[in-house]
Backbone as a printed PyTorch tensor [residue, N CA C, xyz], in Angstrom:
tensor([[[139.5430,  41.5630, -39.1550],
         [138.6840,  41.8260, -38.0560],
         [139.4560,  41.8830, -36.7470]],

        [[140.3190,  41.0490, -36.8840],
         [141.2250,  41.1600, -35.4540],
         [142.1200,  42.3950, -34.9740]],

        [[142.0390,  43.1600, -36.1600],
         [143.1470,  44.4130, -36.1870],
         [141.9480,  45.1720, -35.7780]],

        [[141.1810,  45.2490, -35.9510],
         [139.7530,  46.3650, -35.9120],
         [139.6080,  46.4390, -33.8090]],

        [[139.3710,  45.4000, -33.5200],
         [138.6030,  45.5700, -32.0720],
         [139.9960,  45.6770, -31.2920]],

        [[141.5000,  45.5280, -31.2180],
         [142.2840,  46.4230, -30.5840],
         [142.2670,  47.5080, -30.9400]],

        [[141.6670,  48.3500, -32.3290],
         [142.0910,  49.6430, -32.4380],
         [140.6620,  50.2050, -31.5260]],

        [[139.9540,  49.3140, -31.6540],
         [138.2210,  50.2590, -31.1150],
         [138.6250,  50.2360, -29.1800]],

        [[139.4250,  49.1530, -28.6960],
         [139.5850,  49.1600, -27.8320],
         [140.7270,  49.9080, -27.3320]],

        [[141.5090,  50.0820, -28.2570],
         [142.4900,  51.4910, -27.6710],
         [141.9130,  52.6090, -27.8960]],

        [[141.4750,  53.0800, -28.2050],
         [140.4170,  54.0410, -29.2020],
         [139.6940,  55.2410, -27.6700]],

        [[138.4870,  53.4450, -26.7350],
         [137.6830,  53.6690, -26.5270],
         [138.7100,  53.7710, -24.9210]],

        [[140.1120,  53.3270, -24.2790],
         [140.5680,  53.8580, -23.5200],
         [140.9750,  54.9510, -23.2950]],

        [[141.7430,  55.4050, -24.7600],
         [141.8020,  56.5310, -24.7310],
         [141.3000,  57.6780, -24.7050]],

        [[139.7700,  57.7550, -25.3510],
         [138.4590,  58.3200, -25.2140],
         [138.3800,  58.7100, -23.4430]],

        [[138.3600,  57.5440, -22.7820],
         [137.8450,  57.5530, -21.0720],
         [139.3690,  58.4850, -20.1960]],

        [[140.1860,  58.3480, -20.5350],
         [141.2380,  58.8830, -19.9870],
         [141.0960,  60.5180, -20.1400]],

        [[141.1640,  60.3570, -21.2640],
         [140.9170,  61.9140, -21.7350],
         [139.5680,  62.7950, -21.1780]],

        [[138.4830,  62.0720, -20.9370],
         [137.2870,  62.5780, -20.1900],
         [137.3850,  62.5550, -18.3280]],

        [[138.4890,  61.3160, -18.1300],
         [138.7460,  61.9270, -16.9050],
         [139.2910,  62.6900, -16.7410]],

        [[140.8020,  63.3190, -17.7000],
         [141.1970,  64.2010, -17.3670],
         [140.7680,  65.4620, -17.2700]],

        [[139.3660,  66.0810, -18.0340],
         [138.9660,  67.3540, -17.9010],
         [137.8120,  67.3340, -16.8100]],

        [[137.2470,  66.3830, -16.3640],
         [136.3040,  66.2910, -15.2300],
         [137.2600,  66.0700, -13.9930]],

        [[138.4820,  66.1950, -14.0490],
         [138.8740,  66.3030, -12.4280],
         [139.8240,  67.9430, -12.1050]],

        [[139.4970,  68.3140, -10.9500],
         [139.9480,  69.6600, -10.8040],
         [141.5320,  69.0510,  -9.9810]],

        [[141.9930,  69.9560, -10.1860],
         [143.3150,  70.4720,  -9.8720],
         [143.6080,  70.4980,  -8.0650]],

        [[144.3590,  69.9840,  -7.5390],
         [144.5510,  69.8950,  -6.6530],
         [145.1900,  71.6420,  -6.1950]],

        [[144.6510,  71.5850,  -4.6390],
         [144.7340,  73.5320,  -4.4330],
         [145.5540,  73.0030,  -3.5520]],

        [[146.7310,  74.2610,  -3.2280],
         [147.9730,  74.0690,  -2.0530],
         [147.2700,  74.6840,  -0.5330]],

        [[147.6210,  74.8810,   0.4800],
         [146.5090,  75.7600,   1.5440],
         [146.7690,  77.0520,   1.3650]],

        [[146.0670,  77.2940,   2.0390],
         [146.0810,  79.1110,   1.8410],
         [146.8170,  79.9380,   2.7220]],

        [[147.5650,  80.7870,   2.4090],
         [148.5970,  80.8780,   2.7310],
         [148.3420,  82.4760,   3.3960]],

        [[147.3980,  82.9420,   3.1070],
         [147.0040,  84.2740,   3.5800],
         [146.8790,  84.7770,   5.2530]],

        [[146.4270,  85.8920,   5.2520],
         [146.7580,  85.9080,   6.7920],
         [145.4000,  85.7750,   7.3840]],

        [[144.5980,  85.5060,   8.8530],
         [143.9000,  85.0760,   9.0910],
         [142.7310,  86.5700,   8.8870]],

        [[141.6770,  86.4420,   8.9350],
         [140.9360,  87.4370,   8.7780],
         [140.5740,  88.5290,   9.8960]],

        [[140.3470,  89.4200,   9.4150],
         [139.9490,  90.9250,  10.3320],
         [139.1370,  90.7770,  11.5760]],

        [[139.0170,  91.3500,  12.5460],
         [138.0500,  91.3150,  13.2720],
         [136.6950,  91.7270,  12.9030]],

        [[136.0020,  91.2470,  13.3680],
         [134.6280,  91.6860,  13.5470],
         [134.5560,  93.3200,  13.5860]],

        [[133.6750,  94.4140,  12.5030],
         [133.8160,  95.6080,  12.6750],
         [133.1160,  96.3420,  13.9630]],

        [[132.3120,  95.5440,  14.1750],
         [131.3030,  95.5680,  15.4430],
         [132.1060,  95.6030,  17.2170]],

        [[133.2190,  94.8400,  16.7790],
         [133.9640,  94.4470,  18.4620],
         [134.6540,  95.6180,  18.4100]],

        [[134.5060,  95.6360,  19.9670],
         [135.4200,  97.1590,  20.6540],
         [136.8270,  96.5370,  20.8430]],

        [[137.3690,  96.9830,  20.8990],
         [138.8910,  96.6100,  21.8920],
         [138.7580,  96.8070,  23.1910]],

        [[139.3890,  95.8110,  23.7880],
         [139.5610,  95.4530,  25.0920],
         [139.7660,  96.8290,  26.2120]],

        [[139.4050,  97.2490,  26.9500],
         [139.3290,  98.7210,  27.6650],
         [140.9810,  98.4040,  28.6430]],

        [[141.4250,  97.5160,  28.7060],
         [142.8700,  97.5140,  29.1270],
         [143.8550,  97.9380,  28.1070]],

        [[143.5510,  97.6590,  26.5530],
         [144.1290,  98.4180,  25.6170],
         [144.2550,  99.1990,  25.4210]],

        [[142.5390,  99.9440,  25.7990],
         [142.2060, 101.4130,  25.6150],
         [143.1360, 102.6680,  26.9240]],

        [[143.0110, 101.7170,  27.5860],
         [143.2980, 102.2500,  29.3940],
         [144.3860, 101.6500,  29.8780]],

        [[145.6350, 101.4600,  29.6830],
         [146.6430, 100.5940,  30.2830],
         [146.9010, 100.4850,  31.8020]],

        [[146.3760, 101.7760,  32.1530],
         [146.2100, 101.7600,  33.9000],
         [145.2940, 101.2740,  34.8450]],

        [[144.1240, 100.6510,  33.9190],
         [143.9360,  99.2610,  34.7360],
         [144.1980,  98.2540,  35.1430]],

        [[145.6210,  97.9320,  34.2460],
         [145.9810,  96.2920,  34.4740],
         [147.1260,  96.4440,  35.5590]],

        [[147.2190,  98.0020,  36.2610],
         [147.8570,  97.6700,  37.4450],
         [147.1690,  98.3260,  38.4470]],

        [[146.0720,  98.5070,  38.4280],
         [145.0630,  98.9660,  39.7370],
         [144.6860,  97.4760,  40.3720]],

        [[144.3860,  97.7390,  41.8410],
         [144.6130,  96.4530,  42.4390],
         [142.7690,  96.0600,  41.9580]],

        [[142.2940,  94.6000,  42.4210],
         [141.3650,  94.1740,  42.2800],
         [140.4040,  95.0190,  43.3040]],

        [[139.3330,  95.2400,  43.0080],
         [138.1480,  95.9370,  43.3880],
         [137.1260,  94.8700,  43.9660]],

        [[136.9070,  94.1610,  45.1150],
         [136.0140,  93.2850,  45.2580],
         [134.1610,  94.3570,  44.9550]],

        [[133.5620,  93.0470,  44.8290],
         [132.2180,  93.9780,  45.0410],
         [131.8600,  94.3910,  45.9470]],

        [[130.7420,  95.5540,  45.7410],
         [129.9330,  95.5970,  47.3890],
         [128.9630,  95.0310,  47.4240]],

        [[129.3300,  94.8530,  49.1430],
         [128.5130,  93.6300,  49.3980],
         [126.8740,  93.8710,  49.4310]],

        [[126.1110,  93.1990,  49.0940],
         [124.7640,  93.1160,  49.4910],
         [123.9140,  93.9120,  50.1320]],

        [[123.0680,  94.4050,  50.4900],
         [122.4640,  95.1740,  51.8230],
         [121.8550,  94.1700,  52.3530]],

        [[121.6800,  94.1440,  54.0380],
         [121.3110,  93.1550,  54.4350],
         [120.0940,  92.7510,  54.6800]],

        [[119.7380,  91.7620,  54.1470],
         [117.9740,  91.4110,  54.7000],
         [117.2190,  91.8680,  55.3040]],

        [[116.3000,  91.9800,  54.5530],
         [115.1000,  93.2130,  55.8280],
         [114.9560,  91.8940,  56.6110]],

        [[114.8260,  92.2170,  58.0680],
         [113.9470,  91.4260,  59.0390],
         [112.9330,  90.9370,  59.2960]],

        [[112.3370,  89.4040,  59.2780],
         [111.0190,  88.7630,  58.8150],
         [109.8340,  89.7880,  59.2790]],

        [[108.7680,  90.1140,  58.9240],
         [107.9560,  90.9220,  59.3050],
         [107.1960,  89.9050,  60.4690]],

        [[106.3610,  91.1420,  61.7470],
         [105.9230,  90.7150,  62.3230],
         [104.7540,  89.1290,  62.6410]],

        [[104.2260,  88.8180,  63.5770],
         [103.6230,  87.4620,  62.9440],
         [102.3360,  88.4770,  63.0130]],

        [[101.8390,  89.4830,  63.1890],
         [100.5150,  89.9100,  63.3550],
         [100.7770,  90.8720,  61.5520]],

        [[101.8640,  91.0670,  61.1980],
         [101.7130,  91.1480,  59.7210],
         [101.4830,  90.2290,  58.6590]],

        [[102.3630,  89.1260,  59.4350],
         [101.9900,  87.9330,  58.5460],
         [100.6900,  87.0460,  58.0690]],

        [[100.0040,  87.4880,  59.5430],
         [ 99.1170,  86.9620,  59.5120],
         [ 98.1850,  88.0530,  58.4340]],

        [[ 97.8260,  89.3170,  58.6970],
         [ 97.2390,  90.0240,  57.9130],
         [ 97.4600,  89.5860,  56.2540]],

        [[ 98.9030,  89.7740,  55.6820],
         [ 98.9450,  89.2580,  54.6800],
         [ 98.5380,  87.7800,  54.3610]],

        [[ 98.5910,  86.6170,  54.9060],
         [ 97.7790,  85.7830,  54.6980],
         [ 96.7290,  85.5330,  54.9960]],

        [[ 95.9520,  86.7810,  55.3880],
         [ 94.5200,  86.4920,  55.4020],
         [ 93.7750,  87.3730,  54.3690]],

        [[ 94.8010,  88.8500,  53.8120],
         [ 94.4650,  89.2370,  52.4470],
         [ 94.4560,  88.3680,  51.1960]],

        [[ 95.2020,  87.9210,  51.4810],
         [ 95.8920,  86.5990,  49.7910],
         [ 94.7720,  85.7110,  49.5410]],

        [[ 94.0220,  85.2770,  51.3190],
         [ 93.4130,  84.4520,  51.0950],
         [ 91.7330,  84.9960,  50.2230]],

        [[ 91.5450,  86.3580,  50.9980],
         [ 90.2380,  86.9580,  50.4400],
         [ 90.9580,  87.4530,  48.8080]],

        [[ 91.5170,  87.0330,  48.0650],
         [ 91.4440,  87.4730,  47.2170],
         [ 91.5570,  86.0730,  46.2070]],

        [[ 91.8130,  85.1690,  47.1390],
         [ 91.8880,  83.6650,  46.3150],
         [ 90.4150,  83.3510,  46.4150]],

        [[ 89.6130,  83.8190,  47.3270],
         [ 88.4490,  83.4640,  47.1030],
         [ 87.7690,  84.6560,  46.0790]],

        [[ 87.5910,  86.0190,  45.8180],
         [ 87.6120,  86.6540,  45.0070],
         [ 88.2520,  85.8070,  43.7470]],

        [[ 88.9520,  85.4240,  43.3040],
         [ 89.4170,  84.5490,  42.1510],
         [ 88.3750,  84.0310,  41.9630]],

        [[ 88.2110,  83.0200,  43.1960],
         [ 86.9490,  81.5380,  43.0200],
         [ 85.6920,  82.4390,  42.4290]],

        [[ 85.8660,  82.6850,  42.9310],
         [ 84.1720,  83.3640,  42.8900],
         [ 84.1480,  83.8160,  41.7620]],

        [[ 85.1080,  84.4980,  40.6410],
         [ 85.5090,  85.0170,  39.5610],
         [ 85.0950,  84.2910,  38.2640]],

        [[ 85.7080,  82.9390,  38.6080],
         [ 85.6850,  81.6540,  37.9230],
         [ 84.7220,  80.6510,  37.9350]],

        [[ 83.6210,  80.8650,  38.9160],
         [ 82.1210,  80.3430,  39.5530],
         [ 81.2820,  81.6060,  38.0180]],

        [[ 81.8280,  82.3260,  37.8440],
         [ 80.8950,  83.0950,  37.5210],
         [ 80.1040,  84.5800,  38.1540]],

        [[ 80.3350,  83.9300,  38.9400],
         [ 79.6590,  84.9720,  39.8850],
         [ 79.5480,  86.3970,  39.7200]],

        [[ 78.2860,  86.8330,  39.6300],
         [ 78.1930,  88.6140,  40.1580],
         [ 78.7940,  89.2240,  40.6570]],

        [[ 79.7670,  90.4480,  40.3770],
         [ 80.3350,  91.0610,  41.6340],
         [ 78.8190,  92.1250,  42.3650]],

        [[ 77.9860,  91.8410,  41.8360],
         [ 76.9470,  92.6260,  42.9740],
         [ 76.2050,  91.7350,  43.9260]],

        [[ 76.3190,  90.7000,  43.6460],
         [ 76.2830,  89.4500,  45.1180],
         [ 76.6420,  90.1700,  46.2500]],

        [[ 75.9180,  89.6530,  47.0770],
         [ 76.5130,  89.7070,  48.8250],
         [ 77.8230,  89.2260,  49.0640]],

        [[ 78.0840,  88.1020,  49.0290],
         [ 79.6860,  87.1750,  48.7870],
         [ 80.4390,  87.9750,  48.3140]],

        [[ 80.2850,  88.4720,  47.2870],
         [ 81.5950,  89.1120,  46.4550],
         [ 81.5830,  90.5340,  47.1080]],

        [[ 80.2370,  91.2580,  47.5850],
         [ 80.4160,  92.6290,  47.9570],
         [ 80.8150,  92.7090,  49.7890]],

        [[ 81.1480,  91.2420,  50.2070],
         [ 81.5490,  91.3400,  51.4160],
         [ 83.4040,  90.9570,  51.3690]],

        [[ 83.6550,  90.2650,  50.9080],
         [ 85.0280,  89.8890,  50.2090],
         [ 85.3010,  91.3040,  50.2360]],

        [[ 85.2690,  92.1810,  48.9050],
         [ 85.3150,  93.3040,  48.4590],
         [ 85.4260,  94.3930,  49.5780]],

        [[ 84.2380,  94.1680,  50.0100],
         [ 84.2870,  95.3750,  51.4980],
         [ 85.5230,  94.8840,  52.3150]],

        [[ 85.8100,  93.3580,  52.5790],
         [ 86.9770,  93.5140,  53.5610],
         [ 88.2120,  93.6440,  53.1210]],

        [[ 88.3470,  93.5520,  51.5290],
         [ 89.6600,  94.2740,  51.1000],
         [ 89.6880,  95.6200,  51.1410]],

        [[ 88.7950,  96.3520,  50.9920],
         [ 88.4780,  97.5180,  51.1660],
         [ 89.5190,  98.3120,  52.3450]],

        [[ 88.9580,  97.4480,  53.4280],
         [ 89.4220,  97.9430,  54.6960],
         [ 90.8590,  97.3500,  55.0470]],

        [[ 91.1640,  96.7500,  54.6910],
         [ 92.7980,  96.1620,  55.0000],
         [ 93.1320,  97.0840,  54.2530]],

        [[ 92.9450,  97.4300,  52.8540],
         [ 94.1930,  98.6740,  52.2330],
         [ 94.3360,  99.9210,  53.0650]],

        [[ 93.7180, 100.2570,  53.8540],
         [ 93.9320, 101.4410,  54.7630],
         [ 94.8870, 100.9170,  55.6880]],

        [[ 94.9700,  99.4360,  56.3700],
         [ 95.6220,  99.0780,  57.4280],
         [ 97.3310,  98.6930,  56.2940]],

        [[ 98.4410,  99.5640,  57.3240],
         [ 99.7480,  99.1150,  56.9720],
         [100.2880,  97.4480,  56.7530]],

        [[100.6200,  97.2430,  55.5010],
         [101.3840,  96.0260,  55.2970],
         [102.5860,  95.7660,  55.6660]]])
């Protein structure tokens, strides 16, 4: 009996060795290839394309056009007194309200008449 359970126990190491050896992969070296293609989609650089840009001098931008000048205060005022008849036109919108009401057909009438007058 004593000869029996060293052989079952060499047996059963050797069994496990052998199953690790086909369940482990192979160690890989790096890859040695060259790095990959560009994108087929990307252009080349237009200094590649054009070599006589990279000695044309820098081009600043042009500048801005300059600010229109605040409009008058008798415009200003017009426009904030349109904005306002039309914030109440809103209200009134959101009340529900009729546009064949008096309220709404006087609102209405005085937008009326500002669109003829210059903004």
């Amino acid at each position: 009996m004593r000869l029996s359970v060293p052989a079952i126990l060499f047996c059963s190491i050797a069994g496990m060795t052998a199953a690790n050896a086909q369940s482990a992969t192979p160690l890989l070296g790096p890859p040695v290839g060259s790095p990959p293609p560009p994108a087929a989609g990307s252009a080349p650089s237009p200094i590649l394309t054009q070599p006589q840009l990279a000695v044309q001098p820098f081009r600043a931008a042009p500048t801005p056009a300059a600010p229109q000048p605040p409009a008058s205060i008798d415009q200003q005022k017009m426009q904030v007194y349109r904005s306002d008849l039309y914030n109440q036109q809103r209200a009134l919108d959101r009340q529900g309200v009729s546009p064949g009401t008096d309220q709404y057909r006087q609102i209405q009438q005085q937008l009326n008449q500002m669109n003829g007058v210059p903004r």
